[in-house]
The first five atom37 places (N, CA, C, CB, O) and aatype in JSON, in Angstrom:
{
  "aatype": [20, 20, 20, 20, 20, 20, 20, 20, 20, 20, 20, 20, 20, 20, 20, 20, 20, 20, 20, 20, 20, 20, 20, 20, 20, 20, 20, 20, 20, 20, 20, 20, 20, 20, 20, 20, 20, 20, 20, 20, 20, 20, 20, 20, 20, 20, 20, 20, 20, 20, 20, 20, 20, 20, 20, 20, 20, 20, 20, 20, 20, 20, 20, 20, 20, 20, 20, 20, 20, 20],
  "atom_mask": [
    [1, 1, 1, 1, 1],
    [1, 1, 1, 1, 1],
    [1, 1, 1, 1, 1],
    [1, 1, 1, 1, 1],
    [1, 1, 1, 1, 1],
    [1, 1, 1, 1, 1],
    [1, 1, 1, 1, 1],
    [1, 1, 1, 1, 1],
    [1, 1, 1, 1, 1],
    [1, 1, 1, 1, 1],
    [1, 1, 1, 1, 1],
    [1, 1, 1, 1, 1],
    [1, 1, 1, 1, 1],
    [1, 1, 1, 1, 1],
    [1, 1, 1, 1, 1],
    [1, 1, 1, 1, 1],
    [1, 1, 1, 1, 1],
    [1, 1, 1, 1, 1],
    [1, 1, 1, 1, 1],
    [1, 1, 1, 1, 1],
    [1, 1, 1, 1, 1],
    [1, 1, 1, 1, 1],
    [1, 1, 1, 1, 1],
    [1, 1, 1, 1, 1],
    [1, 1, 1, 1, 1],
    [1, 1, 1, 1, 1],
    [1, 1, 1, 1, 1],
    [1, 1, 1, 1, 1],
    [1, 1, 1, 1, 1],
    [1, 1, 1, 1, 1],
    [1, 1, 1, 1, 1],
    [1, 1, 1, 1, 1],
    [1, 1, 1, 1, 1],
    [1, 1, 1, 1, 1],
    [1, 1, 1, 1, 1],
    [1, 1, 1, 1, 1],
    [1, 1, 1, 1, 1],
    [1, 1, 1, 1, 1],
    [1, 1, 1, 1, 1],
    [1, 1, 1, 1, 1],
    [1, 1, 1, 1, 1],
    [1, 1, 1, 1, 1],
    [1, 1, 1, 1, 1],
    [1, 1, 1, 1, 1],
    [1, 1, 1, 1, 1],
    [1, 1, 1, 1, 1],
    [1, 1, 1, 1, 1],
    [1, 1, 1, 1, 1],
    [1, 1, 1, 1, 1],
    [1, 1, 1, 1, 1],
    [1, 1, 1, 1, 1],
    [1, 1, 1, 1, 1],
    [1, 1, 1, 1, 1],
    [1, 1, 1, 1, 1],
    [1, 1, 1, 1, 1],
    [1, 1, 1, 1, 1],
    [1, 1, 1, 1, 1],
    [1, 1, 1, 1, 1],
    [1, 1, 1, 1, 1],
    [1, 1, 1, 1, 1],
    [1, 1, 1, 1, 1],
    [1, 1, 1, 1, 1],
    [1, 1, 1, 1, 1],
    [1, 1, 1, 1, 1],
    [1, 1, 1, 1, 1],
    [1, 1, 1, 1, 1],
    [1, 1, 1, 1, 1],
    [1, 1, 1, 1, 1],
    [1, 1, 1, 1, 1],
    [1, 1, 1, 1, 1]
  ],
  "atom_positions": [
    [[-77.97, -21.81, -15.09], [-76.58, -21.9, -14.69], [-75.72, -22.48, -15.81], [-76.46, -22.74, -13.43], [-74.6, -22.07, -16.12]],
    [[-76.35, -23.43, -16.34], [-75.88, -24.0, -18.17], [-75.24, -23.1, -18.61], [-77.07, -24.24, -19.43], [-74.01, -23.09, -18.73]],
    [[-76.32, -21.89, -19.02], [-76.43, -21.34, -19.86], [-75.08, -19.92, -19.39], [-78.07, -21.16, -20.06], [-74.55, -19.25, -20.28]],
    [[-74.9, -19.81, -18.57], [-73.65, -18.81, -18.01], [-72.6, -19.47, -17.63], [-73.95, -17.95, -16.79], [-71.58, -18.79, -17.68]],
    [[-72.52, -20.12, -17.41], [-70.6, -21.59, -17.77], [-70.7, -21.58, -18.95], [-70.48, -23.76, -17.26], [-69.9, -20.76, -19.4]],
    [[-71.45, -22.24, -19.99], [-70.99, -21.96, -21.32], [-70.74, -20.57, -21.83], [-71.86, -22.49, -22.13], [-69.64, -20.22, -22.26]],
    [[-72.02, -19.6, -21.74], [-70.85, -18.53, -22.41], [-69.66, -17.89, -21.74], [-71.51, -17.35, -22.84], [-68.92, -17.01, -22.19]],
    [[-69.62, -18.56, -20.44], [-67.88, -17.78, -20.09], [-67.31, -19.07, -20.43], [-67.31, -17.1, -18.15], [-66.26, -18.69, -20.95]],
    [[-67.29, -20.42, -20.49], [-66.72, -20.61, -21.13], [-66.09, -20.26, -22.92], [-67.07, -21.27, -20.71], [-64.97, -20.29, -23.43]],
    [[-66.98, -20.04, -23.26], [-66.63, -19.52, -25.24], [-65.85, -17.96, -24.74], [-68.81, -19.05, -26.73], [-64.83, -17.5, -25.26]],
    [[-66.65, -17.33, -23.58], [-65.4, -15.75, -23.98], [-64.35, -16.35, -23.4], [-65.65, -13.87, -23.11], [-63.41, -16.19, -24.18]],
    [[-63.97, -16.98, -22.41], [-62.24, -17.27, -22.41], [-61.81, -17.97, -23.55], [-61.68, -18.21, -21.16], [-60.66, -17.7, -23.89]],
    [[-62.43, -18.81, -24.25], [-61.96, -19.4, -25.39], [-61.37, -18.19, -26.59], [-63.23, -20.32, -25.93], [-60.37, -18.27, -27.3]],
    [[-62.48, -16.99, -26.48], [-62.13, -16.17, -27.77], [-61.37, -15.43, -27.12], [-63.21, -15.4, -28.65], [-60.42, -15.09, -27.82]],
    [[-61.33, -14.91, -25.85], [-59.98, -14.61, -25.22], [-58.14, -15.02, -25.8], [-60.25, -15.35, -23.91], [-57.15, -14.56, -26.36]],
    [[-58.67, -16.09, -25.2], [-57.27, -16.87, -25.49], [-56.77, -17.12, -26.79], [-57.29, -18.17, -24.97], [-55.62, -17.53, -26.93]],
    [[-57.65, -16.88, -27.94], [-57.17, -16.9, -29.32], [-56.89, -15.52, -29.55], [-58.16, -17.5, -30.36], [-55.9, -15.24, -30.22]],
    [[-57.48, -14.8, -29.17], [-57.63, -13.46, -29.61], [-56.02, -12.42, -28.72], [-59.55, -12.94, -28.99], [-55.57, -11.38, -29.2]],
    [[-55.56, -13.01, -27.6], [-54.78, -12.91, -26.8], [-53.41, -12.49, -27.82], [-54.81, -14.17, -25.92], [-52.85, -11.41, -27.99]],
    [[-53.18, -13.81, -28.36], [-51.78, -13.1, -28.63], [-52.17, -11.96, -30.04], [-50.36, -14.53, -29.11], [-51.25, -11.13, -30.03]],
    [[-52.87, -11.72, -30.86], [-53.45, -10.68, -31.53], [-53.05, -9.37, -31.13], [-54.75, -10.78, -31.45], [-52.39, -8.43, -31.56]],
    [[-53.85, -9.76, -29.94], [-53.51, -8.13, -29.22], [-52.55, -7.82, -28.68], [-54.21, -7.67, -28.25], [-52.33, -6.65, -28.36]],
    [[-51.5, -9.08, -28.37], [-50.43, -8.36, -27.74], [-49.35, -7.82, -29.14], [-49.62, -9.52, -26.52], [-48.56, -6.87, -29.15]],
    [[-49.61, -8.67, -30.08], [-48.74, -8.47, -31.56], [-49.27, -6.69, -31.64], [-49.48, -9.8, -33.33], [-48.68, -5.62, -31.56]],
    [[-50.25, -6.99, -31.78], [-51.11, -4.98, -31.64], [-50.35, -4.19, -31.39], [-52.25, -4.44, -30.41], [-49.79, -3.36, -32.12]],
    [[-50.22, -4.5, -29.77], [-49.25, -3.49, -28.76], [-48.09, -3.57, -29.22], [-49.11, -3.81, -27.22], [-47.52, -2.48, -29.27]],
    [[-47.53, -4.42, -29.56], [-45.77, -4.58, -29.97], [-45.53, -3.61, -30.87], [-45.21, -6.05, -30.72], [-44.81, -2.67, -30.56]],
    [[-46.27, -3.74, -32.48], [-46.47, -3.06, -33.43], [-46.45, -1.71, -32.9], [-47.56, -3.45, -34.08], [-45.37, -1.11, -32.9]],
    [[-47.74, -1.04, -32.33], [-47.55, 0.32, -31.7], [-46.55, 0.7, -31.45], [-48.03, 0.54, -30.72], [-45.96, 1.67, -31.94]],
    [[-46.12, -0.27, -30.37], [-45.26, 0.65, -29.8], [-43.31, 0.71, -30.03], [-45.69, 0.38, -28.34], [-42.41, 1.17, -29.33]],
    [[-43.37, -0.16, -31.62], [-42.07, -0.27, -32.08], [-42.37, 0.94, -33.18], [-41.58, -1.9, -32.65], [-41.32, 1.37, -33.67]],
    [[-43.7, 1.65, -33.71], [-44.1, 2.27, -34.38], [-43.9, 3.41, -33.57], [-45.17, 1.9, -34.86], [-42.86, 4.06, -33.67]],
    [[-44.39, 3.57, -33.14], [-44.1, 5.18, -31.85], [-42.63, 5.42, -31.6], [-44.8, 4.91, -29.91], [-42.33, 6.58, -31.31]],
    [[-41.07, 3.96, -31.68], [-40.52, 4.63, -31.14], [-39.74, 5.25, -32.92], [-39.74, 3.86, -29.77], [-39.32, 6.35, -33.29]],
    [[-39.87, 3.85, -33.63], [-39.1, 4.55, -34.99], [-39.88, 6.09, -35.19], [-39.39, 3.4, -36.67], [-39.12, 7.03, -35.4]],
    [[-41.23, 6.36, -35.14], [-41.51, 7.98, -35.27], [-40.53, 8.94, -34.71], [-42.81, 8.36, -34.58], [-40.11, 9.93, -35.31]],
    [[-40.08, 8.41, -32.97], [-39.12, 9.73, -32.02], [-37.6, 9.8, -32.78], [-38.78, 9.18, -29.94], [-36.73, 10.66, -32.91]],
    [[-37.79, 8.19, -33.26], [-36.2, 8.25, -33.58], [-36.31, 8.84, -35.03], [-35.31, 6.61, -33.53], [-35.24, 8.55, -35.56]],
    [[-36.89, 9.35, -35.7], [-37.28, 9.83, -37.01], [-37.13, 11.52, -36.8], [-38.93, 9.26, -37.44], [-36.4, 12.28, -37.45]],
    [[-37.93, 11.81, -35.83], [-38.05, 13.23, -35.19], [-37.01, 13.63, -34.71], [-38.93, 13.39, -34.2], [-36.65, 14.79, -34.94]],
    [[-36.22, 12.73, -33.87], [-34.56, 13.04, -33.69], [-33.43, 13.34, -34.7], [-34.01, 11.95, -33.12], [-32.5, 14.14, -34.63]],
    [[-33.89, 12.22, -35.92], [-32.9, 12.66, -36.9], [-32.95, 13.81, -37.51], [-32.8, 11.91, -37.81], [-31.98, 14.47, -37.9]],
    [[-34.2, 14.12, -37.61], [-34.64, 15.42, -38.32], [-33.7, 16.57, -37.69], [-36.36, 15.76, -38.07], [-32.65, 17.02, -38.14]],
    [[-34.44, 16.92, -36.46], [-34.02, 17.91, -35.72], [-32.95, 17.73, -34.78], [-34.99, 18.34, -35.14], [-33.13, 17.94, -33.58]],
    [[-31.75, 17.31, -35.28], [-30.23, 16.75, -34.78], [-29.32, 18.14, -35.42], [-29.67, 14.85, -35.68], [-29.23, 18.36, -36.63]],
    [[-28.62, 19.07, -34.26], [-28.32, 19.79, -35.0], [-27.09, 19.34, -36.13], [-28.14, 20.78, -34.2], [-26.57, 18.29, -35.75]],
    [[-26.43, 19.9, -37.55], [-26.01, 19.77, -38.45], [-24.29, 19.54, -37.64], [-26.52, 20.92, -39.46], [-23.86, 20.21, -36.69]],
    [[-23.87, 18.88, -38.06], [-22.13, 18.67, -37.93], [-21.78, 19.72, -38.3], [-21.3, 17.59, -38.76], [-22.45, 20.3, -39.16]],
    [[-20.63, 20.3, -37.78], [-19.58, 21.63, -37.52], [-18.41, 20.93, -38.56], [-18.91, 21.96, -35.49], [-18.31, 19.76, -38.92]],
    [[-17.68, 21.98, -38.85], [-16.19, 21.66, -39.36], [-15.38, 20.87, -38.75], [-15.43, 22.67, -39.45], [-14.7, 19.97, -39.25]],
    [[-15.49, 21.36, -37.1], [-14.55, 20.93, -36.24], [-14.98, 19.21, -35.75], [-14.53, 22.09, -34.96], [-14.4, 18.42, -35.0]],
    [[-15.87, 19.12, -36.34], [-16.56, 17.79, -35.62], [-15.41, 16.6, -36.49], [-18.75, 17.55, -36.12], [-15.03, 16.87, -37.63]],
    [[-15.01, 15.43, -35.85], [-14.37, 14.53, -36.17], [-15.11, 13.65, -37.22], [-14.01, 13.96, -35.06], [-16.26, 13.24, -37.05]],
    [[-14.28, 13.37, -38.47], [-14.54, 12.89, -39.9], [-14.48, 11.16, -39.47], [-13.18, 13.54, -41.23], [-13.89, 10.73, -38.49]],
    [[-15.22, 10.34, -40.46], [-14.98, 9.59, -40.12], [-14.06, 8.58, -40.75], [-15.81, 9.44, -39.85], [-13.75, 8.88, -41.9]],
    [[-13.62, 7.6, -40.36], [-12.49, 6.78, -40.95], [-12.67, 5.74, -41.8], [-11.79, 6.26, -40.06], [-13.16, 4.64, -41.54]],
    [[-12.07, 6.34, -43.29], [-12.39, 4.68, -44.11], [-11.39, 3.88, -43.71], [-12.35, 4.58, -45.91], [-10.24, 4.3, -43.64]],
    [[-11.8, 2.36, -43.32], [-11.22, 1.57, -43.82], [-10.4, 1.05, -44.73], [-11.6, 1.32, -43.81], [-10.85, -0.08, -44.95]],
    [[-9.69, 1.17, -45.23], [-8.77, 0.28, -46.54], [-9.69, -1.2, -46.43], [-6.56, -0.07, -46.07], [-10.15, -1.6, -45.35]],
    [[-9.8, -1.68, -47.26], [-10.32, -2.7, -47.84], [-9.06, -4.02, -48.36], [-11.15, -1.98, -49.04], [-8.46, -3.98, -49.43]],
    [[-8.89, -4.98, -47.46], [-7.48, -5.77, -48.02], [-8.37, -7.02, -48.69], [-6.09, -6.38, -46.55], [-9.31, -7.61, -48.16]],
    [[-7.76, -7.24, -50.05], [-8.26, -8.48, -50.24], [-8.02, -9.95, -50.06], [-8.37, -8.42, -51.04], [-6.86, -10.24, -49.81]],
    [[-9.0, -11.05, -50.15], [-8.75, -11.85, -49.25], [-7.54, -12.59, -50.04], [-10.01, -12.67, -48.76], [-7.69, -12.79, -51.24]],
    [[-5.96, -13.13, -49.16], [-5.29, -13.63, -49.86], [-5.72, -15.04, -50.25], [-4.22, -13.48, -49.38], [-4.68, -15.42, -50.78]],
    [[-6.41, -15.87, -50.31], [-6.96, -16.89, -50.25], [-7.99, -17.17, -49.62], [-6.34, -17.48, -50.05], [-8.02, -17.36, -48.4]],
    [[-9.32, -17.24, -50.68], [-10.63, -17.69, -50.93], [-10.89, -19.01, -51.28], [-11.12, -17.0, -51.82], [-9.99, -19.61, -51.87]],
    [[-12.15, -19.7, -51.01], [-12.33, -20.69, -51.37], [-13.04, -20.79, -53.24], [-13.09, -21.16, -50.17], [-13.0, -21.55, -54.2]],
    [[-13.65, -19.47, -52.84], [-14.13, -19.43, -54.59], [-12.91, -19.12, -55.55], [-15.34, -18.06, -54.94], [-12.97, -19.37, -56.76]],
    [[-11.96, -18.64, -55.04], [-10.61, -18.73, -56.37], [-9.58, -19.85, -56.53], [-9.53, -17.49, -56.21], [-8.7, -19.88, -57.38]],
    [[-9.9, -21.1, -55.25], [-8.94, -22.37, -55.52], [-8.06, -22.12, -54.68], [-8.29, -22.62, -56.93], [-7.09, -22.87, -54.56]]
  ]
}
């Protein structure tokens, strides 16, 4: 009976270290699977038309007072 409490004790031990491992695993996967769809989407996105709306630059104003110019 020793001898089977200790080794379930040691597999929950390597459990519980081993635990967050595997969940980092799964995360990885499955942030990996989605950048692939969103990769596959860009690809095959059909091409912008003429008529499609351009987009807008900004003007750029500079700052009238910075701390790096005094």
């Amino acid at each position: 009976m020793n001898t089977f409490l200790n080794l379930l004790g040691i597999s929950a031990v390597i459990a519980l270290v081993l635990l967050p491992a595997l969940i980092g695993i799964a995360r990885e996967l499955r942030i990996d699977r989605a950048l692939r769809e969103a990769e596959r989407g860009r690809r095959t996105a059909p091409p912008q038309t003429a008529d499609a709306a351009r987009p807008v630059k900004a003007a750029r104003r500079p700052y009238v007072r910075s701390w790096a110019r005094g």
